[in-house]
PAZA-916782 format. One line per field, with one value per residue: x, y, z of N, C-alpha, C, O in turn; residue number from 1; residue in one letter. Coordinates in steps of 0.1 Angstrom, whole numbers, m for minus. Example, Ala and Ser with C-alpha at 12.3 -4.5 7.8 and 13.67 -1.06 7.14 Angstrom:
n_east: (132 128)
n_north: (m57 m22)
n_up: (78 71)
ca_east: (123 137)
ca_north: (m45 m11)
ca_up: (78 71)
c_east: (132 129)
c_north: (m33 0)
c_up: (78 79)
o_east: (142 134)
o_north: (m33 11)
o_up: (85 80)
nr: (1 2)
rest: (A S)
***
This chain:
n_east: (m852 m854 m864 m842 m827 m837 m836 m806 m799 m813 m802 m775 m777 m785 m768 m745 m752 m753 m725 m711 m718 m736 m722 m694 m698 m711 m689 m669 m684 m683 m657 m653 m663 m651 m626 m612 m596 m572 m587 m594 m568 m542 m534 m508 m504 m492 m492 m517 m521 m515 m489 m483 m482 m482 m480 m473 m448 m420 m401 m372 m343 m325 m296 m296 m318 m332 m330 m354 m364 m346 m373 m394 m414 m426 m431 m418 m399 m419 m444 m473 m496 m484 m476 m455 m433 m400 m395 m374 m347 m326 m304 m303 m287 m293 m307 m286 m268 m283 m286 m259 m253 m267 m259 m232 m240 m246 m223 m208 m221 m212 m217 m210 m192 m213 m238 m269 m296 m321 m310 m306 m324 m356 m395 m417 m442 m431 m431 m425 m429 m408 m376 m354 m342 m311 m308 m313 m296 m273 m274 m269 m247 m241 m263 m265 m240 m245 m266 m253 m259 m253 m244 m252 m276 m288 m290 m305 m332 m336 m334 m357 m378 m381 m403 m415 m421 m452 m476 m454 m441 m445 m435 m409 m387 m389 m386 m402 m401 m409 m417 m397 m382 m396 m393 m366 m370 m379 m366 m344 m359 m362)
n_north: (m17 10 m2 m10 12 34 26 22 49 60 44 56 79 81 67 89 112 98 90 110 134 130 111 123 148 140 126 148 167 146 147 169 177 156 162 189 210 191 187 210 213 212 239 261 285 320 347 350 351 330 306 284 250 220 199 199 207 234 257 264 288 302 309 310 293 256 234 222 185 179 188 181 193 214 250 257 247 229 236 231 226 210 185 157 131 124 108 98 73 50 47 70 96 124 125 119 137 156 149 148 178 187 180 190 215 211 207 228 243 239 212 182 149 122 125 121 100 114 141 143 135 136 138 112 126 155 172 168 177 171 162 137 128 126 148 170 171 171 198 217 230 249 263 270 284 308 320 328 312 290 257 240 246 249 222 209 219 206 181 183 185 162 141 110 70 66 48 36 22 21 38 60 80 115 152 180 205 230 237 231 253 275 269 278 303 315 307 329 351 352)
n_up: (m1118 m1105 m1081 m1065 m1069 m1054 m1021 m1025 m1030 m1002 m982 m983 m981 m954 m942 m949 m930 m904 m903 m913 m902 m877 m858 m861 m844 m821 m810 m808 m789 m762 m763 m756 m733 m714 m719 m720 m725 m744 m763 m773 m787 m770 m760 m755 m729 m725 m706 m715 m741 m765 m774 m786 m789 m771 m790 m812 m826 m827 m842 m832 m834 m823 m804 m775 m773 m766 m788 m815 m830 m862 m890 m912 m928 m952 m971 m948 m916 m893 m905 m896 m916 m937 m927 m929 m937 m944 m967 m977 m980 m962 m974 m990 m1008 m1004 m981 m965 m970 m958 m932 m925 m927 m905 m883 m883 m882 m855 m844 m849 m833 m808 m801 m784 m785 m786 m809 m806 m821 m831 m832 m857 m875 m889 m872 m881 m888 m889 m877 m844 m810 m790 m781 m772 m743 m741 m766 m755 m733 m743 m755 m728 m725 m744 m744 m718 m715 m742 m728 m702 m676 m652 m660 m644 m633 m655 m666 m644 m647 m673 m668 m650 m669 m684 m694 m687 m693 m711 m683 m677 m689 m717 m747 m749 m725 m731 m739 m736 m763 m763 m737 m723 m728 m722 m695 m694 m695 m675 m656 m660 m652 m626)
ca_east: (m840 m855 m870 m834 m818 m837 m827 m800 m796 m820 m787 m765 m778 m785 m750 m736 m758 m746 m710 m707 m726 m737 m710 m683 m704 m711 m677 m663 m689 m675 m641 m653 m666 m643 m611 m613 m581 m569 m597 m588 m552 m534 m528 m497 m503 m483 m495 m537 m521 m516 m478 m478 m491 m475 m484 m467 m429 m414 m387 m364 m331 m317 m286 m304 m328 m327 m335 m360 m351 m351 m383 m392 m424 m417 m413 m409 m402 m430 m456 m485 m505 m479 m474 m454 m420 m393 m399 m359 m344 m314 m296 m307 m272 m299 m307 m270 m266 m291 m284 m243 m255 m273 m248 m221 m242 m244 m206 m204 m226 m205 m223 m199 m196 m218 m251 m282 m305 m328 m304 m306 m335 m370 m402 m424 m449 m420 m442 m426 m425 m400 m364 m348 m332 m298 m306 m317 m284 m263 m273 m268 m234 m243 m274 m257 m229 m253 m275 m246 m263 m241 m248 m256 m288 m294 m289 m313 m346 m336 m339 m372 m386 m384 m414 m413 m426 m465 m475 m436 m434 m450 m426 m395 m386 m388 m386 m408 m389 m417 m424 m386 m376 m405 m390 m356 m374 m387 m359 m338 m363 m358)
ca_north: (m10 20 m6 m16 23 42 20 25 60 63 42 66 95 81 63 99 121 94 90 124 147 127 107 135 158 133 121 162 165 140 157 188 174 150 166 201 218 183 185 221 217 215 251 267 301 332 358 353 347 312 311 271 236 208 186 204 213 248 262 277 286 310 300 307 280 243 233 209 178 187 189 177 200 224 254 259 241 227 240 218 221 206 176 144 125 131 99 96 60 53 53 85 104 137 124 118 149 166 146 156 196 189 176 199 226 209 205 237 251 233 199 171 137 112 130 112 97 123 152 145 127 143 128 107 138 165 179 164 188 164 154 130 132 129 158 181 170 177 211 224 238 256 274 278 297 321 326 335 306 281 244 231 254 245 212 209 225 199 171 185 186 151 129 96 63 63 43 32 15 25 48 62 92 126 167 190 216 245 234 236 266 281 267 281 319 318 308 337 360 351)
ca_up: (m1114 m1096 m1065 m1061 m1072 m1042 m1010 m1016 m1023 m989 m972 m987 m975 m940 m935 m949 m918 m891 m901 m916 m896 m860 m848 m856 m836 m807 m806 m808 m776 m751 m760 m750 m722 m706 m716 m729 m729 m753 m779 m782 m793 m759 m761 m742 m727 m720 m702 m721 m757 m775 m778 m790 m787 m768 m796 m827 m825 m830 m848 m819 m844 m816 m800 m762 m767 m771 m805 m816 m844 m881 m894 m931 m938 m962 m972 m935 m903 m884 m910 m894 m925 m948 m920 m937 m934 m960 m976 m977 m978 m954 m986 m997 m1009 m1002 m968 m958 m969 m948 m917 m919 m925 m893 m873 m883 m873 m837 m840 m848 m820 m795 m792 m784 m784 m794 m814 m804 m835 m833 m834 m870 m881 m885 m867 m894 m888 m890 m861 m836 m800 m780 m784 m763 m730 m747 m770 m743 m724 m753 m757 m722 m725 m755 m740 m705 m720 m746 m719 m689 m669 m644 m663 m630 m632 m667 m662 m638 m657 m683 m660 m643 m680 m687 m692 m687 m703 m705 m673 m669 m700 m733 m754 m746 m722 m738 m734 m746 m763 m760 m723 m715 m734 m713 m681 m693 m696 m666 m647 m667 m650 m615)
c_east: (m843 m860 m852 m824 m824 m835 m817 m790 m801 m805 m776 m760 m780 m776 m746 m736 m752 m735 m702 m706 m724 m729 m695 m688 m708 m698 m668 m668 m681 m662 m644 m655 m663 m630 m609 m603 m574 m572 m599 m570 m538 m526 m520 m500 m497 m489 m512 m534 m512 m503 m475 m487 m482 m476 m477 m459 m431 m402 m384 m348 m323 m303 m292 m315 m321 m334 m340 m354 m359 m360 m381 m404 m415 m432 m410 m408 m414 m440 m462 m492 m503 m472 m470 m439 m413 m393 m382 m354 m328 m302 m296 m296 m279 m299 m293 m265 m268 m288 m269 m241 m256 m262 m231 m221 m243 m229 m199 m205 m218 m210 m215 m200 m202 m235 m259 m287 m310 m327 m302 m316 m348 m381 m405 m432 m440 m428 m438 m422 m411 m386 m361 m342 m314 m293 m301 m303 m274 m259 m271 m258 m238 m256 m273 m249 m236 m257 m266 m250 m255 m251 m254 m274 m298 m298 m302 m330 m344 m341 m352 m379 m388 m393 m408 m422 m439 m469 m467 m436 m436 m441 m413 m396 m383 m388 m393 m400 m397 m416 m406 m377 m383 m397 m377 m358 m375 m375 m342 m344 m361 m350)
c_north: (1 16 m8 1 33 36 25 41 63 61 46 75 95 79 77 110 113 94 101 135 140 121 114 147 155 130 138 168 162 141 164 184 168 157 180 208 203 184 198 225 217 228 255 278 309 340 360 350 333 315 295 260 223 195 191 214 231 248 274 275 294 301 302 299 268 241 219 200 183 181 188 186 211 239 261 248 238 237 229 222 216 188 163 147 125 118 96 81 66 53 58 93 121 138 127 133 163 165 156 169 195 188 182 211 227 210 221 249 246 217 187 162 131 121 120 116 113 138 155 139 133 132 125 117 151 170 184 174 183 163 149 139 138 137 170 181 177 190 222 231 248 267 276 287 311 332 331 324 292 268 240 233 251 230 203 209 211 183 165 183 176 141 116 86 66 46 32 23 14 38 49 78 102 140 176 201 225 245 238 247 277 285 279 299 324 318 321 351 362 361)
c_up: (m1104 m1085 m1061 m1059 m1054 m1028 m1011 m1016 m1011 m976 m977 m981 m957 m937 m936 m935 m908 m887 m901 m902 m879 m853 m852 m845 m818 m801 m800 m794 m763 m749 m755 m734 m708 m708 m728 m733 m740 m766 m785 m786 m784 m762 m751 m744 m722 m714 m712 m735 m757 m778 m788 m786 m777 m778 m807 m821 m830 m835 m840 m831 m834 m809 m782 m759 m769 m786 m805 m827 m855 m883 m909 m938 m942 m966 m961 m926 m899 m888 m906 m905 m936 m937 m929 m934 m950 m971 m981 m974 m970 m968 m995 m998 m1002 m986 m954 m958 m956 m933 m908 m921 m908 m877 m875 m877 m859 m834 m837 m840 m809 m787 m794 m785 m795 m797 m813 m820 m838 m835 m847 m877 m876 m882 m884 m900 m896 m882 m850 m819 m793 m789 m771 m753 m731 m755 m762 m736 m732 m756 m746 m723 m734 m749 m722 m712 m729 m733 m702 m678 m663 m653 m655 m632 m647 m669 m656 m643 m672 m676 m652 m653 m685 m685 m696 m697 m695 m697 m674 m680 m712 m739 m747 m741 m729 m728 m739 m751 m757 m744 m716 m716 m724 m700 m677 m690 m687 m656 m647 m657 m634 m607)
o_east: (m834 m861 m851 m816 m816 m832 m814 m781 m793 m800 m766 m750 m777 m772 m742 m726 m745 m732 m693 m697 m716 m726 m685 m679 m708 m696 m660 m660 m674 m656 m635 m647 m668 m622 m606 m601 m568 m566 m603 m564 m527 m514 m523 m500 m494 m497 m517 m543 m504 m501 m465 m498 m474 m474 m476 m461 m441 m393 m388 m343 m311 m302 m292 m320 m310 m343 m336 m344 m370 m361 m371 m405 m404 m443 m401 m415 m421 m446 m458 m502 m512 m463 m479 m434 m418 m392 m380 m357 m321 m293 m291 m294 m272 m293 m291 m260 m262 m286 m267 m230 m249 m261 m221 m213 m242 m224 m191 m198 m220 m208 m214 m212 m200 m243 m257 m286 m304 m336 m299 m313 m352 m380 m401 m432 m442 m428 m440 m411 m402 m385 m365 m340 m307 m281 m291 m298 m267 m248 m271 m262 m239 m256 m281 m253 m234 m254 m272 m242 m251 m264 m264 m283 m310 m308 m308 m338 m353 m350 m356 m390 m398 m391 m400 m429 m441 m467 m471 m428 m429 m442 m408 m402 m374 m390 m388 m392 m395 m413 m405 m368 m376 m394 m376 m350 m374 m373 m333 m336 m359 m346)
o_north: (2 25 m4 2 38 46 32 44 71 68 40 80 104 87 81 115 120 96 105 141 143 125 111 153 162 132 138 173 169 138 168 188 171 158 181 212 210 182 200 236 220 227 253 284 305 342 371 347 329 325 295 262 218 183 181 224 237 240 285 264 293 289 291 297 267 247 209 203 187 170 191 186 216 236 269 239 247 245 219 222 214 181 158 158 125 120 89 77 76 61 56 99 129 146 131 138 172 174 163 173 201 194 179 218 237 212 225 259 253 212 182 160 133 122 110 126 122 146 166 138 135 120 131 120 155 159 195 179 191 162 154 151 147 140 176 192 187 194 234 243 258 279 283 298 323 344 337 325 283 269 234 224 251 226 193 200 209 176 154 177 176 133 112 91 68 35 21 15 7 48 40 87 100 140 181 207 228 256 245 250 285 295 285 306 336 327 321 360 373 359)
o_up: (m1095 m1076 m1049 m1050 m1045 m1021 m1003 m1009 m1006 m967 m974 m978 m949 m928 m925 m929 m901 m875 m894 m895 m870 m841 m845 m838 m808 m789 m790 m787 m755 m739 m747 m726 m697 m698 m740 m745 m748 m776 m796 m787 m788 m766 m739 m755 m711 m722 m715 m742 m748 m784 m795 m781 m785 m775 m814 m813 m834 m833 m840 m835 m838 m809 m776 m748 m773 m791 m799 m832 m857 m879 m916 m951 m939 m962 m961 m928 m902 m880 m910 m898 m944 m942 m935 m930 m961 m983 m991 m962 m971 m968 m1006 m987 m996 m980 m943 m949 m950 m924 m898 m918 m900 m866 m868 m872 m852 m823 m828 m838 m799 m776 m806 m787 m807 m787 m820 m827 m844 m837 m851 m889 m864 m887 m894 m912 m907 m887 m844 m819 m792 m802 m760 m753 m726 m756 m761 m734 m729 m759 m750 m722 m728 m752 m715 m714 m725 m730 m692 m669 m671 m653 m659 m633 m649 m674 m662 m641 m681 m680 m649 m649 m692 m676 m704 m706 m683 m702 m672 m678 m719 m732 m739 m747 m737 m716 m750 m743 m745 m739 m706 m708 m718 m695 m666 m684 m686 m649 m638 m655 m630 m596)
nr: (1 2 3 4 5 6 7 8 9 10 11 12 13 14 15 16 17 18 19 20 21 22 23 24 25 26 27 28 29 30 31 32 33 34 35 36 37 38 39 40 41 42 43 44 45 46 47 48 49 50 51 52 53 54 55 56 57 58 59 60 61 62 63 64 65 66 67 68 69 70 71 72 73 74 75 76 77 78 79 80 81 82 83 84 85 86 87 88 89 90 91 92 93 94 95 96 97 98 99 100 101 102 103 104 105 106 107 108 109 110 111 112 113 114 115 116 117 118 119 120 121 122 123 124 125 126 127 128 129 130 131 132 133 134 135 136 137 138 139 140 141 142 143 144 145 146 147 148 149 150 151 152 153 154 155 156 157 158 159 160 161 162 163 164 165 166 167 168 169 170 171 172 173 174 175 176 177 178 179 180 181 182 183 184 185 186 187 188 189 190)
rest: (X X X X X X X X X X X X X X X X X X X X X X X X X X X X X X X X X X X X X X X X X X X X X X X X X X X X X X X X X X X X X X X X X X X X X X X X X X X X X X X X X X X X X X X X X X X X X X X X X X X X X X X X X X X X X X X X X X X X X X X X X X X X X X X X X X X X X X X X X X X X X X X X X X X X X X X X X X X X X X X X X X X X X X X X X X X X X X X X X X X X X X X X X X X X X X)
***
C-alpha cells in the first residue's frame, strides 16, 4: 500500500505547484505584459485617483446622470464582491414586483414610451457597466432638463458613447454608463 500511497502523493503535490502556483503566475505574467491596463482592472482615472472600472457597473441614483440597470447584489448595488443573478423565475410574483417598482420610477422620472428590457432587468452578474442604446436614449430628456443642457447636445455624447458589436457582429451595441456620465461632466465643464 505505501509503493502505490507515495506516487501519488508526489503527483499531488507536483500537479498542486504547477496548476496552483506556476501556471497562475505565468499566465498573470503575459497579462502584465501584453495588456496591462486589462489585467489590472481596466481602471478609469480622474485627475490620478481610481474613480471606477469599465468592467463593474455603478450606482449613479442622481437625477443628472444616466442610470445604470438594476442590479441584484445585495445589500448594495453593484457590490462586486457579492456578484450573482437574482435567481428570480419569469414567474416570480417578487420579480414582477421588482421590475414594475423599476419602471415606475422611470415613469416617474420622465422616461416615456416603450422601456427597453434592460431598464428593468439586472445583468446575470448584477455587475453589469453598459445599458443599451435604447436606455441611454430614453434617459436624455430627463438629464438634459436636471442638468440645464439643450437635448441636441445630450443627445449627441450619448451617441458618441456607443460601442458597437465586437468585430461587427458578436454581441449587441452598448453604452458604458461610467464612460458616458464622464463624457456628460466634462462636457458640463466646457
Amino acid at each position: 500500500m505505501l509503493s502505490q500511497l507515495r506516487p501519488a502523493l508526489v503527483l499531488t503535490l507536483a500537479l498542486t505547484v504547477i496548476t496552483g502556483l506556476v501556471y497562475p503566475l505565468v499566465i498573470t505574467g503575459i497579462a502584465q505584459a501584453l495588456m496591462p491596463r486589462q489585467a489590472n482592472g481596466s481602471l478609469v482615472l480622474k485627475d490620478g485617483a481610481v474613480i471606477g472600472s469599465e468592467l463593474i457597473g455603478q450606482n449613479f441614483a442622481s437625477a443628472q446622470y444616466f442610470w445604470p440597470r438594476p442590479s441584484a447584489t445585495a445589500p448594495e448595488p453593484y457590490n462586486a464582491s457579492a456578484s450573482t443573478g437574482s435567481n428570480l423565475g419569469t414567474t416570480s410574483a417578487k420579480l414582477k414586483e421588482r421590475v414594475g417598482a423599476d419602471i415606475a420610477r422611470l415613469r416617474a422620472a420622465g422616461v416615456m414610451g416603450d422601456v427597453p428590457a434592460d431598464a428593468g432587468t439586472a445583468s446575470g452578474s448584477g455587475l453589469d457597466p453598459h445599458i443599451s442604446p435604447e436606455f441611454a436614449r430614453a434617459q436624455v430628456a430627463r438629464v438634459a432638463r436636471v442638468r440645464g443642457l439643450p437635448e441636441r447636445e445630450v443627445t449627441a455624447l450619448v451617441e458618441k458613447s456607443i460601442d458597437g458589436r465586437l468585430f461587427g457582429f458578436i454581441g449587441e451595441p452598448r453604452v458604458n454608463v461610467l464612460e458616458l456620465n464622464l463624457a456628460l461632466a466634462a462636457s458640463k465643464n466646457r
